[in-house]
Structure formats: structure tokens, C-alpha cells
GUDREN-895882 format. One record per residue (C-alpha): x, y, z; residue in three letters; residue number from 0. Coordinates in nm, 3 decimals, m for minus. Layout:
BEGIN
x,y,z,type,seq
X,Y,Z,Ala,NUM .
...
// end
This chain:
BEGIN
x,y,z,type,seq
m14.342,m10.934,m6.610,Unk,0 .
m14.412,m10.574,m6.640,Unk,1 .
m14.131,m10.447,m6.448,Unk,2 .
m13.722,m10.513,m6.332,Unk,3 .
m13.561,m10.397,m6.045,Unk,4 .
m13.261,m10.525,m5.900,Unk,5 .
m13.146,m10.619,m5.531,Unk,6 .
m12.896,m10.718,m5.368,Unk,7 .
m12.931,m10.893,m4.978,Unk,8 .
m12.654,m10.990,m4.772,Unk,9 .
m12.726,m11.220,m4.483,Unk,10 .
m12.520,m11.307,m4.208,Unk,11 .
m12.526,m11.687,m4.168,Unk,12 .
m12.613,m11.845,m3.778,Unk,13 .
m12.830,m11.538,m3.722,Unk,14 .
m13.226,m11.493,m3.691,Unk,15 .
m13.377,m11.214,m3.923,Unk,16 .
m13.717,m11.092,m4.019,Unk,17 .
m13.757,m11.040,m4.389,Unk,18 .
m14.038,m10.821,m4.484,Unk,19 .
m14.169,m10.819,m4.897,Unk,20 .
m14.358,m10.564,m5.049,Unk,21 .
m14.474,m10.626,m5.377,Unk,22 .
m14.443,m10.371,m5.607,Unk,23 .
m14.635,m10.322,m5.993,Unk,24 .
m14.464,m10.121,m6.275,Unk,25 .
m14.610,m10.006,m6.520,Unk,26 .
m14.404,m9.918,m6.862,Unk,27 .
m14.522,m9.638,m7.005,Unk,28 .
m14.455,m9.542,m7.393,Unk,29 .
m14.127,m9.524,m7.450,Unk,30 .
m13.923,m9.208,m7.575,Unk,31 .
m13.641,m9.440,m7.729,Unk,32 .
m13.609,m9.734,m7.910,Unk,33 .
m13.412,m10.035,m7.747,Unk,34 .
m13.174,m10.179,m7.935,Unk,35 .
m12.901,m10.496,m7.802,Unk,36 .
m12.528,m10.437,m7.735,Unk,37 .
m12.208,m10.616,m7.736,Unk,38 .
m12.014,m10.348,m7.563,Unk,39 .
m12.074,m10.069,m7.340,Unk,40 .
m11.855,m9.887,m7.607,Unk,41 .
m12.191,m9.917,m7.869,Unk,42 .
m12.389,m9.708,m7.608,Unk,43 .
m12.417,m9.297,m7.634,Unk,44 .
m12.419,m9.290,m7.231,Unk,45 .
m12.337,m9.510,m6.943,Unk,46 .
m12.300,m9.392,m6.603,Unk,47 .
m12.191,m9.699,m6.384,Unk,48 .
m11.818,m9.826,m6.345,Unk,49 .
m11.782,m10.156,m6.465,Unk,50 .
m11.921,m10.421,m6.717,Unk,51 .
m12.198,m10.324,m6.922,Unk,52 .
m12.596,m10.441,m6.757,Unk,53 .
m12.902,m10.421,m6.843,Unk,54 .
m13.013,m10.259,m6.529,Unk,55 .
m12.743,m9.988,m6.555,Unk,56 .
m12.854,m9.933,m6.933,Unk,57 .
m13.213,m9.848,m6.778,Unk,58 .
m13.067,m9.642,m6.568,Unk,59 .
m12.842,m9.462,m6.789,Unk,60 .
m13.147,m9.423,m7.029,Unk,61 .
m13.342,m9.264,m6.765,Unk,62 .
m13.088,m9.020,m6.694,Unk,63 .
m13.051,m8.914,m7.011,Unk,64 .
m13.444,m8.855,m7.069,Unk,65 .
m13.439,m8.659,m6.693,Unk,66 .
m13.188,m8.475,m6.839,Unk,67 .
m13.313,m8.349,m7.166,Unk,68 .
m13.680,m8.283,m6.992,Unk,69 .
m13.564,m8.123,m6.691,Unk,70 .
m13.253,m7.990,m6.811,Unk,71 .
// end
């Protein structure tokens, strides 16, 4: 899998809806950073979403923090 994004649907139940998927391709390009597995969101230099530590919100956090030393 070349690429992770998450989502989150909420359906009503006892109603008709029309679902429509696009598929999407990422491509990873050469990281910047090296990755490295946590225990604790406490073991990570940034992290800018409330709650228990994720993946997705490291990725996030990660790409923040390379927006912000680029772009400034």
C-alpha cells in the first residue's frame, strides 16, 4: 500500500444513500526524517491533535513541522 488516509462515515440506519468512491494513489516521496516507533506521545518533538497518540496524527504533525521549516 503506498499510501494512508483516514475516514470516518457516519450513516444513519433505515435510510437510502448513494455512496460514491474515488480511488486515490499516493505516492511517498523521499523522506526528510527518519521514522522511528513510540510508546508515548510524550517521546515525540511535536504533536498537534488533542488526545491519544496515532499514527495518522504523527503524519500529520510531521508534515506540519516540514511546512513549517520550508515555508516558514
Amino acid at each position: 500500500r503506498s499510501g494512508r488516509e483516514s475516514t470516518l462515515n457516519r450513516r444513519s440506519p433505515l435510510r437510502d444513500e448513494e455512496i460514491s468512491i474515488t480511488a486515490k494513489r499516493f505516492e511517498h516521496l523521499r523522506s526528510s526524517f527518519t521514522a522511528k516507533c513510540i510508546d508515548h506521545v510524550n517521546e515525540v518533538p511535536s504533536f498537534y491533535f488533542p488526545g491519544q497518540y496515532s499514527v495518522d496524527g504523527c503524519y500529520h504533525s510531521c508534515y506540519q513541522d516540514q511546512v513549517l521549516k520550508e515555508c516558514g
